[in-house]
C-alpha positions in Angstrom: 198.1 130.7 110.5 195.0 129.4 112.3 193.5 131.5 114.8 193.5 130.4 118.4 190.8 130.3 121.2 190.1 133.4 123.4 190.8 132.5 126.8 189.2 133.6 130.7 189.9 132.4 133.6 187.6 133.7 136.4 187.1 132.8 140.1 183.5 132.5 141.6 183.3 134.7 144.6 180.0 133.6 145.4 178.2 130.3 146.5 175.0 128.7 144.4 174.9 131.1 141.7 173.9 129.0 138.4 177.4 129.1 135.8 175.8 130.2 132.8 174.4 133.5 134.5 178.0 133.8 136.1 179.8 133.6 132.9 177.5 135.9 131.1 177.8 138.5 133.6 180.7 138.3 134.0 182.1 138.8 130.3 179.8 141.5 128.6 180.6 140.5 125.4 178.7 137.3 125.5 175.1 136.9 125.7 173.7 134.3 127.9 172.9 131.9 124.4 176.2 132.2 123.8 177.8 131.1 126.7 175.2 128.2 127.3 176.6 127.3 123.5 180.0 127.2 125.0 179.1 125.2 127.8 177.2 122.6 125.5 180.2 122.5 123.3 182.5 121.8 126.5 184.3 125.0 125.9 183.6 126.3 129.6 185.0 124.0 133.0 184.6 124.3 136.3 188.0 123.0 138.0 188.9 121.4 135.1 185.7 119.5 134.7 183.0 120.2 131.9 179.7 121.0 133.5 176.3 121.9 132.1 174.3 125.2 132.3 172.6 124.6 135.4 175.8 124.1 137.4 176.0 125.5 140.7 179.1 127.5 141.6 180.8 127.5 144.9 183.0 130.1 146.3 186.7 130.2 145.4 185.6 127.5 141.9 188.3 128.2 139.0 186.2 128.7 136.1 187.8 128.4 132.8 185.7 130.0 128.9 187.8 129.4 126.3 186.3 130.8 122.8 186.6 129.5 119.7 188.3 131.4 116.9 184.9 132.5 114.6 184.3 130.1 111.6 183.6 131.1 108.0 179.6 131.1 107.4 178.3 129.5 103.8 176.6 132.7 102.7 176.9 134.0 99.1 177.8 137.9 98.9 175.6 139.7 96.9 176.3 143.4 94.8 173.8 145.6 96.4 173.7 149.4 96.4 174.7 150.5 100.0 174.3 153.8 101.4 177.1 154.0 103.4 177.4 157.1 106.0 181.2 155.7 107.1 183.7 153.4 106.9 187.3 153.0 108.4 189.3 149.4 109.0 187.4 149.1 111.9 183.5 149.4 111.2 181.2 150.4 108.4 177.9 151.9 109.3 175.4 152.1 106.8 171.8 153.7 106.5 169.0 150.5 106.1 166.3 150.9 103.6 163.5 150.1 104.7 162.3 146.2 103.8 165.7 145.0 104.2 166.3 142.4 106.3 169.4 142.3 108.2 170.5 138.5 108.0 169.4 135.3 106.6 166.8 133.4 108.1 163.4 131.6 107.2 162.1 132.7 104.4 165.3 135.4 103.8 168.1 132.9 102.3 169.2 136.0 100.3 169.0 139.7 99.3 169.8 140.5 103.3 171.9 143.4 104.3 174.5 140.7 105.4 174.9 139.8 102.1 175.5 143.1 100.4 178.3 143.5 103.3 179.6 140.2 102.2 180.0 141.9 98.9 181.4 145.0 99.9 183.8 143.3 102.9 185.3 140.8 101.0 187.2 139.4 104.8 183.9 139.6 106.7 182.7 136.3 106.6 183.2 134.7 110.1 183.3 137.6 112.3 181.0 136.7 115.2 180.3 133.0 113.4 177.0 131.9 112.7 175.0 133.7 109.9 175.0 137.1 111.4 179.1 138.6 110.2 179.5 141.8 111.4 176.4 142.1 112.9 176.4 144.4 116.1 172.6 145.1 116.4 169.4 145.0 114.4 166.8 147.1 112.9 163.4 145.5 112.2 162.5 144.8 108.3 160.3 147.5 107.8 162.5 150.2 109.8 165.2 152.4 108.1 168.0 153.9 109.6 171.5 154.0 111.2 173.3 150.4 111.4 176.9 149.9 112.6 178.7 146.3 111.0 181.7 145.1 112.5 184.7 144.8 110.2 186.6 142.3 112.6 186.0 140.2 116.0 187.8 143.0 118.6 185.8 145.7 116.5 182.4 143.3 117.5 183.0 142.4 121.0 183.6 146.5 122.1 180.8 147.4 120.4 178.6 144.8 121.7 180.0 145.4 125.0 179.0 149.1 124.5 175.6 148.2 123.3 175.2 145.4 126.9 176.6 148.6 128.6 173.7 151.0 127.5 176.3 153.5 126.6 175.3 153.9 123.2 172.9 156.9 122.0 169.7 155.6 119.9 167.3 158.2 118.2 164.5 156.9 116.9 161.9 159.2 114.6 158.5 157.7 115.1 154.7 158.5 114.4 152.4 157.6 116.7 148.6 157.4 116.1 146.4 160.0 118.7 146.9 163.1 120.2 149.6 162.9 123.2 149.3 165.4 125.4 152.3 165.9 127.4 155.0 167.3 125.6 157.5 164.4 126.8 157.8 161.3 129.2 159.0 158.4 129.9 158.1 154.6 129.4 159.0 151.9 131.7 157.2 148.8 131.2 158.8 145.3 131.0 158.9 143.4 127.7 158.7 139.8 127.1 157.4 137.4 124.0 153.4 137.2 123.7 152.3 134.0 125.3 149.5 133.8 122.7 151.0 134.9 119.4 154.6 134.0 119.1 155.8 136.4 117.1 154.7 139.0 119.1 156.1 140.7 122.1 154.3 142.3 124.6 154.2 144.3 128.1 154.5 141.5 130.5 155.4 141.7 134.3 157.7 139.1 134.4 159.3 140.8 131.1 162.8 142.1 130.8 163.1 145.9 131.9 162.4 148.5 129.2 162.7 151.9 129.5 162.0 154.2 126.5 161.8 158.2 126.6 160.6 160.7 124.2 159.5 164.0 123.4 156.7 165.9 120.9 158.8 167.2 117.9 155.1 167.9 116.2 151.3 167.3 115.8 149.7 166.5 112.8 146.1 165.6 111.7 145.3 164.2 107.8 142.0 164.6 105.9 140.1 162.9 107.4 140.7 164.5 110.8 142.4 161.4 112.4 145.5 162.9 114.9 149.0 161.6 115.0 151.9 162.8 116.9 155.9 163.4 116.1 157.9 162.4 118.3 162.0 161.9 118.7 162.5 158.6 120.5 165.5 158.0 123.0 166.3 153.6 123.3 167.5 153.4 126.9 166.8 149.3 126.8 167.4 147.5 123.6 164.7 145.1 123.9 162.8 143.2 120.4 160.0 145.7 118.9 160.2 147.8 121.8 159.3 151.1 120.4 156.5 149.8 119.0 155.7 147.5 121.5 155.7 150.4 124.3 153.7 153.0 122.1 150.7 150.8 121.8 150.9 149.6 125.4 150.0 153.3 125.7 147.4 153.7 123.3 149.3 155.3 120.7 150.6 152.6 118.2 153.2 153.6 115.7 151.6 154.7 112.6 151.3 151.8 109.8 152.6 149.4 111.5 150.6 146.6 110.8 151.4 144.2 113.8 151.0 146.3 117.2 148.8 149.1 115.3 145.4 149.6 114.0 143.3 149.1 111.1 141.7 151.2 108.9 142.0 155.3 109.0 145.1 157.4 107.5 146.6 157.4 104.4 148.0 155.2 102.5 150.8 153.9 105.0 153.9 152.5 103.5 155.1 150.7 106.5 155.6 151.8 110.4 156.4 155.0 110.4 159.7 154.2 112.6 163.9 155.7 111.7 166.2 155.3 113.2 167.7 158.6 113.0 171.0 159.2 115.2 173.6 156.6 116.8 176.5 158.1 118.8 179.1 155.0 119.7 183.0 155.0 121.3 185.0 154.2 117.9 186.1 149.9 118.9 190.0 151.1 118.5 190.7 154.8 119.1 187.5 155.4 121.5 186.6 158.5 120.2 182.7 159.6 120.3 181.3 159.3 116.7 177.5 160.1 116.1 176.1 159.4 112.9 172.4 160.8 111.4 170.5 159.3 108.5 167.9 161.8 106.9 164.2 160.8 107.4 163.8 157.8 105.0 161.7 159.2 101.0 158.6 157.3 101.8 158.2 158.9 105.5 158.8 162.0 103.9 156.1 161.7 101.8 153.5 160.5 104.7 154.3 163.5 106.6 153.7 166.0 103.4 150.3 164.4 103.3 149.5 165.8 106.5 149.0 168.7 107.7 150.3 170.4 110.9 148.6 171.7 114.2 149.2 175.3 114.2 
């Protein structure tokens, strides 16, 4: 039997307020893309009348989103070792390795993390459409760590409404470079894309709010004398990069990493020295509080052996 469209209906309760910033207020579960895709695709009406974007909304306006049942995605599963830390009907969350990327894109056809959950979740494909199955949030490449995948659409949208919420847990393990003195803090500094190098994102003051707090777990100093500190890392935003994006705003870039960080000094870094150690979510069926922990990655292991610790 063919699945059928998710339907709202809302009624605007304000006057000028634009309909894609209604709508995606209004319905946690889908981002502001998303919901200016439904509005290009005619799928959201104002009155019964398609309108774009932009649209103005006027008190008491009947405003209709109707979603379209996900569509299966062309990608080919692939037999991968996972290391899975649990798995129920519902969701699988897995521990990443680090240089893994999470789903296809340029240069990553294949070999993803989506396609080794294609493999393992045979009835995956089309869960949240596009290329990203499953997929609830991200970990960067070159970070390891706790992932929760989706088994099923109403498993997706209450745990991305959790995640749009902010009432999920992130832990983050994380070596900075430098001696910080205080012993914890907080960061809040807005975060926005680099207006010189694209790929980049950066502290900027008309950024999106980012708040990230942390506290000294240990200070360590290698052979040649250069200092780095420990520290357990506590999300309160989700923004792109924003650990590491935060720490070198501060003058204390994440160890290794090769984009926000420094050159030269250290050992021999195998990447940024970035885990994501603990997520605590509300199971998507039962609501129960579930926290998951994934053991400091081998090769971050082995970069904190070859240091040695302030006594």
């Amino acid at each position: 039997m063919a699945s059928t469209a998710d339907v709202t209906r809302l009624q605007a309760s304000t006057d000028g307020e634009r309909v894609d910033r209604y709508v995606a207020a209004a319905i946690e579960e889908l981002s502001r893309t998303a919901v200016q895709r439904l509005l290009e695709q005619g799928d959201v009406t104002v009155n019964g009348a398609v309108v774009t974007p932009s649209t103005r909304l006027h008190r008491g306006d009947l405003i209709e989103v109707r979603v379209p049942p996900a569509q299966a995605v062309d990608l080919i599963p692939e037999s991968m070792p996972l290391d899975i830390l649990y798995e129920d009907g519902d969701l699988i969350v897995i521990n990443k390795p680090a240089d893994l990327v999470v789903h296809p894109g340029a240069g990553h056809a294949s070999g993803t993390l989506v396609n080794a959950i294609l493999a393992h979740c045979p009835d995956l494909p089309g869960v949240g459409g596009e290329i990203r199955p499953g997929i609830v949030h991200r970990l960067d490449k070159d970070t390891s760590g706790v992932m929760v995948v989706a088994k099923h659409d109403t498993a997706l949208r209450a745990l991305q409404r959790q995640f749009r919420r902010r009432t999920v847990d992130k832990r983050y393990t994380a070596l900075v470079v430098g001696a910080l003195a205080q012993e914890e803090g907080l960061i809040e500094a807005p975060v926005a894309r680099d207006r010189t190098h694209r790929r980049r994102m950066a502290v900027r003051g008309d950024g999106k709010p980012a708040r990230t707090r942390w506290h000294v777990l240990g200070h360590y100093r290698d052979g040649q004398g250069h200092a780095y500190t420990l520290l357990d890392v506590k999300l309160l935003t989700g923004r792109t990069h924003q650990i590491r994006v935060h720490f070198s705003w501060m003058g204390y870039p994440l160890a290794g990493d090769s984009v926000y960080g420094r050159a030269g000094g250290g050992p021999a870094w195998p990447r940024q020295f970035l885990h994501a150690r603990e997520l605590e979510i509300a199971h998507p069926a039962t609501g129960e509080a579930l926290r998951f922990v994934a053991p400091l990655a081998e090769d971050l292991q082995a970069v904190l052996a070859s240091l040695t610790p302030n006594v």
